[in-house]
SEZAZA-99781 format. One record per atom (N, C-alpha, C, O): residue number from 1; residue in three letters; x, y, z. Coordinates in steps of 0.1 Angstrom, whole numbers, plus 5000, padded with zeros to 4 digits. Each point is the difference from the previous one (the first is absolute). Layout:
% residues N
<node seq="NUM" type="ALA" east="X" north="Y" up="Z"/>
...
***
This chain:
% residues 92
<node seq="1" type="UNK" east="4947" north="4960" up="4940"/>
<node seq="1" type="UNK" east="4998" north="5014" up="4997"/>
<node seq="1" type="UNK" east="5004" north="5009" up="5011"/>
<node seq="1" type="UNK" east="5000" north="4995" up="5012"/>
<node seq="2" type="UNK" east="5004" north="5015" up="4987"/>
<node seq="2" type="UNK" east="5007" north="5008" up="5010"/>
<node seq="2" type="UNK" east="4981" north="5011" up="5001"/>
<node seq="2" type="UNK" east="4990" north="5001" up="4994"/>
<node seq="3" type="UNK" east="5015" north="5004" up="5019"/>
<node seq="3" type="UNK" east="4982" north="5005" up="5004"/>
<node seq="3" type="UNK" east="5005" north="5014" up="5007"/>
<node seq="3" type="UNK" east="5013" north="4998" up="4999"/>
<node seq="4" type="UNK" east="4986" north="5015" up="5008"/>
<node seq="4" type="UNK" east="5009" north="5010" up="5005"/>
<node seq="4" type="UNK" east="4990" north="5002" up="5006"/>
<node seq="4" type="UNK" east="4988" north="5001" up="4996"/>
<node seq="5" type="UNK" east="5017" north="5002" up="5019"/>
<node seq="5" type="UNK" east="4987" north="5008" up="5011"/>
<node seq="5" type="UNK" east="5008" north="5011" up="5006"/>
<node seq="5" type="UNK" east="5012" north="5001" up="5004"/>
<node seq="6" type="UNK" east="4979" north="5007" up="4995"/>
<node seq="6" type="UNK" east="5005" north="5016" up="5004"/>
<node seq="6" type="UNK" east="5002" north="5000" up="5016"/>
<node seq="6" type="UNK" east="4992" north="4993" up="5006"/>
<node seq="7" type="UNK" east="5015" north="5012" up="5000"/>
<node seq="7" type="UNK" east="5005" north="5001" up="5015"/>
<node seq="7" type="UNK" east="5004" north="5012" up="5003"/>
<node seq="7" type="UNK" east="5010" north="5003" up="4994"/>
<node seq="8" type="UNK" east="4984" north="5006" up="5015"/>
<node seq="8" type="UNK" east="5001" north="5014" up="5000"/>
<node seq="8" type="UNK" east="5001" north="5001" up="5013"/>
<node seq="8" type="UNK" east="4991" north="4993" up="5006"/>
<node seq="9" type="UNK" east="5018" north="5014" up="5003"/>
<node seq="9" type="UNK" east="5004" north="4999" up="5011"/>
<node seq="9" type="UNK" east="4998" north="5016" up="5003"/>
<node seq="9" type="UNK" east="5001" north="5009" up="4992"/>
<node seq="10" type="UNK" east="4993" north="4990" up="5025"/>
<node seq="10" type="UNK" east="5001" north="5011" up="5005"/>
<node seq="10" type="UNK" east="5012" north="5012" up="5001"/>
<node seq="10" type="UNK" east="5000" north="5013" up="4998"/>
<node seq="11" type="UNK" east="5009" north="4980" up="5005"/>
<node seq="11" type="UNK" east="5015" north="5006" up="5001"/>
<node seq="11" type="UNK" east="5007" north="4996" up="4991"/>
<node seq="11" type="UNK" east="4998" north="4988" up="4996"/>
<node seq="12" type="UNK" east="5012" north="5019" up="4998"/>
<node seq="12" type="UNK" east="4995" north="5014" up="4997"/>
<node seq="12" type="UNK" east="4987" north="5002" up="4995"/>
<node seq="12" type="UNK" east="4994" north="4990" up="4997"/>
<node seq="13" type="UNK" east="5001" north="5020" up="5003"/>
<node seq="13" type="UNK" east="4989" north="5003" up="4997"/>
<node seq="13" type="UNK" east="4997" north="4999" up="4985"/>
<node seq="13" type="UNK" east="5008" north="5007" up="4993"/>
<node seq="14" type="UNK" east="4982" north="4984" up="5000"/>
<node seq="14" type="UNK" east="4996" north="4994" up="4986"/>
<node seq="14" type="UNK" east="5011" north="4995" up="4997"/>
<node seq="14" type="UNK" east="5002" north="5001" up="4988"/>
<node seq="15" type="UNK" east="5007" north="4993" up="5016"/>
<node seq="15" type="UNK" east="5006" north="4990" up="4993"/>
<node seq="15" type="UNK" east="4998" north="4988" up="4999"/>
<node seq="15" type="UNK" east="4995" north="4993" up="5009"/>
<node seq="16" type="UNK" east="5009" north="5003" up="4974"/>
<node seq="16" type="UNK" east="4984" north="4990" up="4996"/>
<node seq="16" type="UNK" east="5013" north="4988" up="4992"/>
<node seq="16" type="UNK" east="5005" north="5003" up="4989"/>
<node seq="17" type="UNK" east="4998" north="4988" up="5014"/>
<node seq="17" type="UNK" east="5005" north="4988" up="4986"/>
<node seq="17" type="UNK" east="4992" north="4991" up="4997"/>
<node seq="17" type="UNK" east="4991" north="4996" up="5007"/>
<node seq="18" type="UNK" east="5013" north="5001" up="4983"/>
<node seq="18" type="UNK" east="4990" north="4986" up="4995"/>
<node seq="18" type="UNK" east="5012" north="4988" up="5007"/>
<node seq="18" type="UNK" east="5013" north="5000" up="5001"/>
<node seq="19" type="UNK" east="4974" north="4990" up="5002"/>
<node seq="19" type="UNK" east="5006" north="4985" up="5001"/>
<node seq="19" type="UNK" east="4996" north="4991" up="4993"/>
<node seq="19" type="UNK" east="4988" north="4996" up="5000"/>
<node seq="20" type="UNK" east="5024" north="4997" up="4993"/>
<node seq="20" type="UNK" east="5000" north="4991" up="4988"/>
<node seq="20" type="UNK" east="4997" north="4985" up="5010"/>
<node seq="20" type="UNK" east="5005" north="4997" up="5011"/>
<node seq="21" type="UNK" east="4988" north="4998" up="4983"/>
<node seq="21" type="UNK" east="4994" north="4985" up="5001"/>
<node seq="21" type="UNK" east="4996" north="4994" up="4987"/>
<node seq="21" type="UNK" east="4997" north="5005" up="4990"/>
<node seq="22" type="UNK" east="5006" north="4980" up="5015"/>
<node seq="22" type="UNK" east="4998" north="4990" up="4992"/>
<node seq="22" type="UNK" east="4988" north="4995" up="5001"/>
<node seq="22" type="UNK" east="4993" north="4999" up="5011"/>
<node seq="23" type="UNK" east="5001" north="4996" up="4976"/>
<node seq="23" type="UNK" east="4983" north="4997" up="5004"/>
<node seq="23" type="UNK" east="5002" north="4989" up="4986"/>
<node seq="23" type="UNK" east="5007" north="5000" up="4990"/>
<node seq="24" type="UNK" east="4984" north="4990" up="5015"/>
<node seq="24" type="UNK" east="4997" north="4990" up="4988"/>
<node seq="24" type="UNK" east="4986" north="5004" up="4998"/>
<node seq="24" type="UNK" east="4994" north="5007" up="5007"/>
<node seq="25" type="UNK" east="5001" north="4987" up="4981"/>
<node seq="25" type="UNK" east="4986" north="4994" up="4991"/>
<node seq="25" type="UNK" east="4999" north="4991" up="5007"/>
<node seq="25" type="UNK" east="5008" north="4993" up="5006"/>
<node seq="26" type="UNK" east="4976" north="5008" up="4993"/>
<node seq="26" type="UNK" east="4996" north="4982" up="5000"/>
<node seq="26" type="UNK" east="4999" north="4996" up="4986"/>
<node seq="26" type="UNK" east="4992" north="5006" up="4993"/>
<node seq="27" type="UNK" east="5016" north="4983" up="5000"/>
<node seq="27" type="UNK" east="4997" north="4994" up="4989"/>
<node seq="27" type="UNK" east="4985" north="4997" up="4996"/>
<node seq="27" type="UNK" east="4996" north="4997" up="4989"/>
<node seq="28" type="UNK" east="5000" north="5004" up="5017"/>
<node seq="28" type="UNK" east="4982" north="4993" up="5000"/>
<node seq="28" type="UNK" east="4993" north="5016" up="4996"/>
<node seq="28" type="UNK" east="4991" north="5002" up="4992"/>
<node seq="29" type="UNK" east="5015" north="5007" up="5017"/>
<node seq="29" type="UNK" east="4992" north="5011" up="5001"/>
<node seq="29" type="UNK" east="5009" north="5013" up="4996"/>
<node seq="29" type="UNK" east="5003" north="5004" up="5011"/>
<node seq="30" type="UNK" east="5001" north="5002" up="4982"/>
<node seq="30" type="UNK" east="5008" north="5009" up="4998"/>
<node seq="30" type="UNK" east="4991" north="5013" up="5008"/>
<node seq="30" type="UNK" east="5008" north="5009" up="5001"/>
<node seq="31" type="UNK" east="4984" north="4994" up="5002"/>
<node seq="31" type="UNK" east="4998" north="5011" up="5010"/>
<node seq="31" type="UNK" east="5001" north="4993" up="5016"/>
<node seq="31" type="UNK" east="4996" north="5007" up="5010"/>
<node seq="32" type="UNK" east="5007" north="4986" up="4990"/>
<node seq="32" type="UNK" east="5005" north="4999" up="5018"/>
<node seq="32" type="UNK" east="5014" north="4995" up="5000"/>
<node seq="32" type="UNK" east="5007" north="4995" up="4992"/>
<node seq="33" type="UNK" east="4994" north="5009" up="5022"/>
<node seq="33" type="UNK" east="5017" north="5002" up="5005"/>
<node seq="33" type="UNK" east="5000" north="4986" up="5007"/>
<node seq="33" type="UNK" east="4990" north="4993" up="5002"/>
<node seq="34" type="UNK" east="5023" north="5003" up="5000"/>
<node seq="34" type="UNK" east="5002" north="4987" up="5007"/>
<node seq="34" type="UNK" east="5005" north="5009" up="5013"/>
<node seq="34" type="UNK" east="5006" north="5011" up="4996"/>
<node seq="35" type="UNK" east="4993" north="4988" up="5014"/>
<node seq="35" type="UNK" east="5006" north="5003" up="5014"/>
<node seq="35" type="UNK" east="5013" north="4996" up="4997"/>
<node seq="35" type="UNK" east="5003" north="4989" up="4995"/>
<node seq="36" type="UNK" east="5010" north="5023" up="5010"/>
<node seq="36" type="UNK" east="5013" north="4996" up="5000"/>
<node seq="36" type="UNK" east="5004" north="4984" up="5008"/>
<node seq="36" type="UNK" east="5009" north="4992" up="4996"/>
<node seq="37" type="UNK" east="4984" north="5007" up="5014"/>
<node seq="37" type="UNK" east="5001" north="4993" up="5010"/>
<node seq="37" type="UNK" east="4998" north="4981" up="4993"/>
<node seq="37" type="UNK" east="5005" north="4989" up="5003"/>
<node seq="38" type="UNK" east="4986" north="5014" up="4986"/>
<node seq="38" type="UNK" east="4997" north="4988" up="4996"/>
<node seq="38" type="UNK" east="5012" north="4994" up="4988"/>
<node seq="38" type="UNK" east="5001" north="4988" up="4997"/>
<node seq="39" type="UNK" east="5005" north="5021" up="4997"/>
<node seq="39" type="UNK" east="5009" north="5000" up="4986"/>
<node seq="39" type="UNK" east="5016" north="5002" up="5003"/>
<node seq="39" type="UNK" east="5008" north="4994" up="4993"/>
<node seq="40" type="UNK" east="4997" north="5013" up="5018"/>
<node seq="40" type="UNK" east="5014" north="5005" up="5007"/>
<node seq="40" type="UNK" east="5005" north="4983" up="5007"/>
<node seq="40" type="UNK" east="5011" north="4996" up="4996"/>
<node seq="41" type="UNK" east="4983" north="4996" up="5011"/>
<node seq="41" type="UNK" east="5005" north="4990" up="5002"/>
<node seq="41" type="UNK" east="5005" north="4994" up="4988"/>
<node seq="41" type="UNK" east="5012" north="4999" up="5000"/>
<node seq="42" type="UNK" east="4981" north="4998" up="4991"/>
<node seq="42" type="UNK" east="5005" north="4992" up="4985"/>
<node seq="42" type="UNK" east="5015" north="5000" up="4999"/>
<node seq="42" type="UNK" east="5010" north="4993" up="5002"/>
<node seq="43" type="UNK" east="4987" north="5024" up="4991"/>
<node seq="43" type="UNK" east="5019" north="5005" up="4996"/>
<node seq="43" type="UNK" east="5010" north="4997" up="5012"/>
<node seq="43" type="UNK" east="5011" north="4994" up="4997"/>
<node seq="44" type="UNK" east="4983" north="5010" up="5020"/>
<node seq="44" type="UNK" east="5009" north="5000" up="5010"/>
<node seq="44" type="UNK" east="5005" north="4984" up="4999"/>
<node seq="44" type="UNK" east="5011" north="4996" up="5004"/>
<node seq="45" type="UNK" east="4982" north="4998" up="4991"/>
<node seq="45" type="UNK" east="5005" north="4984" up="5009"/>
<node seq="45" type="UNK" east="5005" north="4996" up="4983"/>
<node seq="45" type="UNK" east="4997" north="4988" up="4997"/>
<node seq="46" type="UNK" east="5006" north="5016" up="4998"/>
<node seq="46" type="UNK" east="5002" north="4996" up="4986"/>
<node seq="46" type="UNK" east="5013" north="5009" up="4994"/>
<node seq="46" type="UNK" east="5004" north="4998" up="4989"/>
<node seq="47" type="UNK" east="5003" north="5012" up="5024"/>
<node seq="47" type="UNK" east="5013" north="5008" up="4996"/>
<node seq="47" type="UNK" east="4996" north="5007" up="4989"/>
<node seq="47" type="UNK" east="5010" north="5005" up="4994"/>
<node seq="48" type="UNK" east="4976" north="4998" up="5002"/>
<node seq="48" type="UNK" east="5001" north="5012" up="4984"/>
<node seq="48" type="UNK" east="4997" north="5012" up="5009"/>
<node seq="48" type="UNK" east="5003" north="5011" up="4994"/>
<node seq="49" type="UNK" east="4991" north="4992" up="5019"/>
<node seq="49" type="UNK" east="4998" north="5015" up="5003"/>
<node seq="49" type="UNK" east="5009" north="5009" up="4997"/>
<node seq="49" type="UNK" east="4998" north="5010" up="4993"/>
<node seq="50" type="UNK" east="5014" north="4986" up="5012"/>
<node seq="50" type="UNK" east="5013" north="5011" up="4992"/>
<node seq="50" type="UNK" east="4999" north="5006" up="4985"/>
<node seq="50" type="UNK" east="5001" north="5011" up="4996"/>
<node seq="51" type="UNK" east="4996" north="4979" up="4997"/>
<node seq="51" type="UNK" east="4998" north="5005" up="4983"/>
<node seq="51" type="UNK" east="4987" north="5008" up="5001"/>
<node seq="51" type="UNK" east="5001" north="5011" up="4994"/>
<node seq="52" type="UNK" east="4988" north="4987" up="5013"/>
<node seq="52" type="UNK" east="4989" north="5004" up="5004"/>
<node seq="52" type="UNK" east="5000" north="5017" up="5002"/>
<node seq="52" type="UNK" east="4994" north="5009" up="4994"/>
<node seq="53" type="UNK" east="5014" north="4991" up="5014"/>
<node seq="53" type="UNK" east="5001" north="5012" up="5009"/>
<node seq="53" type="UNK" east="5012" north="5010" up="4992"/>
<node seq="53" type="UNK" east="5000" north="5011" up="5005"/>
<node seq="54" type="UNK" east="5008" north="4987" up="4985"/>
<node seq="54" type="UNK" east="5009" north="5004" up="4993"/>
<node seq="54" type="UNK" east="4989" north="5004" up="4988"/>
<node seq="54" type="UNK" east="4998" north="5012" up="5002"/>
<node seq="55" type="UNK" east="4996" north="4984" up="4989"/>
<node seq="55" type="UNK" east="4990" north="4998" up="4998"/>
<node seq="55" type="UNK" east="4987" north="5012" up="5003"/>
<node seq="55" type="UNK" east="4994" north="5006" up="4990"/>
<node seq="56" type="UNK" east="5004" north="4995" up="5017"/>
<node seq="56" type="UNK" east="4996" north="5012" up="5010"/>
<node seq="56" type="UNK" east="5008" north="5013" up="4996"/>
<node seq="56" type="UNK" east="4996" north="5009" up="4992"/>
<node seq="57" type="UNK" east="5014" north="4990" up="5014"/>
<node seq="57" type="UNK" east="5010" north="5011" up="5004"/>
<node seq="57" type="UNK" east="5002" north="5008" up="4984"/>
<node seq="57" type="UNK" east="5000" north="5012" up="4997"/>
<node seq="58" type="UNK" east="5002" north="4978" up="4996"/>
<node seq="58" type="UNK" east="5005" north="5005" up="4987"/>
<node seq="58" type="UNK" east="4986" north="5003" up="4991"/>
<node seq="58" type="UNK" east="5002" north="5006" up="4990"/>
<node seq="59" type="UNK" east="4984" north="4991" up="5012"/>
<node seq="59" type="UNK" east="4992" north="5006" up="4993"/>
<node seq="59" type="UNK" east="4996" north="5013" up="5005"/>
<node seq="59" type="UNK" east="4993" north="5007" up="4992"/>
<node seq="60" type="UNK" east="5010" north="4997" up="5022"/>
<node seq="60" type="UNK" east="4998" north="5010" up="5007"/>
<node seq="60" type="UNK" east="5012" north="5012" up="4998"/>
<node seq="60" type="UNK" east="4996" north="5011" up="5002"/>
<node seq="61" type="UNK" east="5016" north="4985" up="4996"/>
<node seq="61" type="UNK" east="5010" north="5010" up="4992"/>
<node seq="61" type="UNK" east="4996" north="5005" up="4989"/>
<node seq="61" type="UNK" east="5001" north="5012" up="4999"/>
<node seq="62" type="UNK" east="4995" north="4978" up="4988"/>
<node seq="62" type="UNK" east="4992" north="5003" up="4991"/>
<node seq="62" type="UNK" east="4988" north="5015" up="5000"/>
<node seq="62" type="UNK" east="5001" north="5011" up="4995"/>
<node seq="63" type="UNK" east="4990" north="4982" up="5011"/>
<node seq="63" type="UNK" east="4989" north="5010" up="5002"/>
<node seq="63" type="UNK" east="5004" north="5013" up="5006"/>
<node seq="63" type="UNK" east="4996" north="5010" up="4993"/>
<node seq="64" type="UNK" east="5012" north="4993" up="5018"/>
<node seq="64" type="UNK" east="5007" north="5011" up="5002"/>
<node seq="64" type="UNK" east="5009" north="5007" up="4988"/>
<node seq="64" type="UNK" east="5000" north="5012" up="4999"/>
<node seq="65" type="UNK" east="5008" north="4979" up="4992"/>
<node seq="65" type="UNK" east="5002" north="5003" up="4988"/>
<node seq="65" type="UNK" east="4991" north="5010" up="4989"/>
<node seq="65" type="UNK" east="5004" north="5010" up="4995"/>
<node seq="66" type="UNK" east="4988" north="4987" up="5005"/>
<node seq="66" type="UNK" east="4991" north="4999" up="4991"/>
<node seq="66" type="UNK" east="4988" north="5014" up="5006"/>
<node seq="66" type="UNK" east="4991" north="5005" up="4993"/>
<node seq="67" type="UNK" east="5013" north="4999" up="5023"/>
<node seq="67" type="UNK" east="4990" north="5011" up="5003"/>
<node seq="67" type="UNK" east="5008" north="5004" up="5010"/>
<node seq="67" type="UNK" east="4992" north="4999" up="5011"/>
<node seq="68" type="UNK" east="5021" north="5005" up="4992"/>
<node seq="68" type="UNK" east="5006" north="5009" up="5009"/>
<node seq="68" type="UNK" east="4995" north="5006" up="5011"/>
<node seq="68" type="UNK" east="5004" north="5001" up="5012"/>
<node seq="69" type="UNK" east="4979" north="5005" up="4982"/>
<node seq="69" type="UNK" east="4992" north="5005" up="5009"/>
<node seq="69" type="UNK" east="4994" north="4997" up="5013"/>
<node seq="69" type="UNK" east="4997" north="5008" up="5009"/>
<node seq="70" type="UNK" east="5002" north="4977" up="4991"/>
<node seq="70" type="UNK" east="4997" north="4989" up="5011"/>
<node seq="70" type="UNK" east="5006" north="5003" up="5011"/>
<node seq="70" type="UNK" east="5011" north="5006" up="5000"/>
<node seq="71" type="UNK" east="4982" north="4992" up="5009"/>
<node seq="71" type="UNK" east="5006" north="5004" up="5016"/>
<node seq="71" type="UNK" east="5010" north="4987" up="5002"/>
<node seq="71" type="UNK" east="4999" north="4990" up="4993"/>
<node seq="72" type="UNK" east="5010" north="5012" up="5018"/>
<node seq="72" type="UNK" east="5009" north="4984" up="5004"/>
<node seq="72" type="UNK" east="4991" north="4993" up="5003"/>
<node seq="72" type="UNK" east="4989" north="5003" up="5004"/>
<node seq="73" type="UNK" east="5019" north="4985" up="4993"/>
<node seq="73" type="UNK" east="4995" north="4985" up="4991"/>
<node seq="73" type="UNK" east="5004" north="4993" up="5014"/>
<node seq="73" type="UNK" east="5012" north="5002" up="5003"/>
<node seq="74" type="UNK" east="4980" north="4988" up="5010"/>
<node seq="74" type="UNK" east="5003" north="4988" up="5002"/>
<node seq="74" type="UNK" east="5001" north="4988" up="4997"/>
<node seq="74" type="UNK" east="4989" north="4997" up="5002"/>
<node seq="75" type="UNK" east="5016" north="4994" up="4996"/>
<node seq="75" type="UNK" east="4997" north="4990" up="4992"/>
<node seq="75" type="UNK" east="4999" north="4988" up="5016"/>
<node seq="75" type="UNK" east="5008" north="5003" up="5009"/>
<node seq="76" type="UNK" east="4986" north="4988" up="4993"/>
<node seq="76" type="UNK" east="4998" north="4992" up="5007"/>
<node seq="76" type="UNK" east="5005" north="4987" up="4995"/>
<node seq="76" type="UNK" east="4996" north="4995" up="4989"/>
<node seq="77" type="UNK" east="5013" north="5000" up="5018"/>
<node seq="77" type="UNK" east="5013" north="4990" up="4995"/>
<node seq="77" type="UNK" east="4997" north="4988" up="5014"/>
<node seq="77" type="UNK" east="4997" north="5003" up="5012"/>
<node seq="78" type="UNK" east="5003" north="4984" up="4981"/>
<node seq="78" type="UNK" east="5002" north="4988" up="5016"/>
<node seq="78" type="UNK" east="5015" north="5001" up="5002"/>
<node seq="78" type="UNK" east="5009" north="5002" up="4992"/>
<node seq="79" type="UNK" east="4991" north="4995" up="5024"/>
<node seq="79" type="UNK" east="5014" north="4997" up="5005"/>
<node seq="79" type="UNK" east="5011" north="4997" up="4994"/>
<node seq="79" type="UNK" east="5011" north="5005" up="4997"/>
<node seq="80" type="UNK" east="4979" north="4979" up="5002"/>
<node seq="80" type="UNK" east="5004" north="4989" up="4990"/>
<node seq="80" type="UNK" east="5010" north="5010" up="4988"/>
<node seq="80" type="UNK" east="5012" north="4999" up="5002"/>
<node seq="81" type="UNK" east="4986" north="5005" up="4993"/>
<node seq="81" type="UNK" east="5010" north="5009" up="4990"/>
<node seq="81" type="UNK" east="5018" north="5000" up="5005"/>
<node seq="81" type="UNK" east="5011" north="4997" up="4995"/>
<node seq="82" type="UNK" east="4984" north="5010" up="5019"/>
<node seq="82" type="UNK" east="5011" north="5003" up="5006"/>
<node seq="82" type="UNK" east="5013" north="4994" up="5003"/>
<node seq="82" type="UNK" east="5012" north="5003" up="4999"/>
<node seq="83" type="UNK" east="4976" north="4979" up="5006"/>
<node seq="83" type="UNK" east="5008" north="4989" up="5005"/>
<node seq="83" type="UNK" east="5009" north="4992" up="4989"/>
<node seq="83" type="UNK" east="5006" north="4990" up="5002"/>
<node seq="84" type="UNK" east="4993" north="5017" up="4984"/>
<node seq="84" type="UNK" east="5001" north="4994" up="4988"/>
<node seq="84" type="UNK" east="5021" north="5003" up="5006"/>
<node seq="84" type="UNK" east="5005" north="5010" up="5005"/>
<node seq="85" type="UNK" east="5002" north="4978" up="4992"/>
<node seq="85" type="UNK" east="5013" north="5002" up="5005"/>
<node seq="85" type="UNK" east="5006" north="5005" up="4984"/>
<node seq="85" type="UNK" east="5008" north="5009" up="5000"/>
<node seq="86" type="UNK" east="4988" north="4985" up="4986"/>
<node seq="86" type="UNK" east="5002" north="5011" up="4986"/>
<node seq="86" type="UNK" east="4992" north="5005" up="4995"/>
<node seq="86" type="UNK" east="4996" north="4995" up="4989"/>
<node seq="87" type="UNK" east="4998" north="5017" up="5016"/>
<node seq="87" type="UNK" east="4986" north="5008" up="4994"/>
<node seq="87" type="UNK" east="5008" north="5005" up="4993"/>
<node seq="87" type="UNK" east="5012" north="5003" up="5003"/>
<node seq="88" type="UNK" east="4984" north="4997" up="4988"/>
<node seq="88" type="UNK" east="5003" north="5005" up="4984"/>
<node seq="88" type="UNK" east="4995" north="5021" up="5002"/>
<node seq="88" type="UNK" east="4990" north="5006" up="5002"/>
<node seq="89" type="UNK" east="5022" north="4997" up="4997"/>
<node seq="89" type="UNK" east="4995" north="5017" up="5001"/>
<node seq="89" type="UNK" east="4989" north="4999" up="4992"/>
<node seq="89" type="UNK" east="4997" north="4990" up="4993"/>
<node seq="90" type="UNK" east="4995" north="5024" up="5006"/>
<node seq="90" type="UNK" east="4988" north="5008" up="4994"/>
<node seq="90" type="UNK" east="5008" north="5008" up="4991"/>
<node seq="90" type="UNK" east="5007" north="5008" up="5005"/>
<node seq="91" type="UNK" east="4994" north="4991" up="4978"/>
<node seq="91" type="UNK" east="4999" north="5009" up="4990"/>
<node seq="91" type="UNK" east="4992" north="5003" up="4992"/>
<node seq="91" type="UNK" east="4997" north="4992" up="4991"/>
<node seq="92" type="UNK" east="4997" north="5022" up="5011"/>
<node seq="92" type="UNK" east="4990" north="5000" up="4992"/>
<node seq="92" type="UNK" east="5001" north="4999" up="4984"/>
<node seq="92" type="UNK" east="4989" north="5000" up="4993"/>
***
């Protein structure tokens, strides 16, 4: 599930974006979160974070889609993406 935390910076003055994050369920418990920390190794050592994080990027184009009004959007992406030598561009 994608999760957004508001970030509002002194300078300039009230400027505010949302930052997009990735958050799992617990299968057991659909009201608790699994810690990124415990679920992000999985994908990383398994080569899916790229799809993962693409994934991300493209439901967060979406929602901006869908409400213009939204302040800018960060999306928080692993390295790992980067290091990818054929990352498949982002179309949304």
């Amino acid at each position: 599930m994608l999760a957004v935390n508001p970030t509002i910076r002194q300078i300039p003055p009230d400027s505010c974006h949302l930052e997009v994050l990735i958050r799992a369920r617990d299968p057991n418990d659909s009201d608790n979160l699994i810690m990124p920390g415990q679920f992000i190794p999985v994908p990383e050592k398994s080569k899916q974070i790229p799809n993962i994080d693409r994934w991300a990027i493209k439901r967060s184009i979406e929602l901006l889609s869908r409400d213009p009004r939204l302040p800018l959007l960060t999306v928080n992406t692993s390295g790992r993406t980067f290091d990818e030598p054929h990352s498949t561009p982002i179309h949304p």
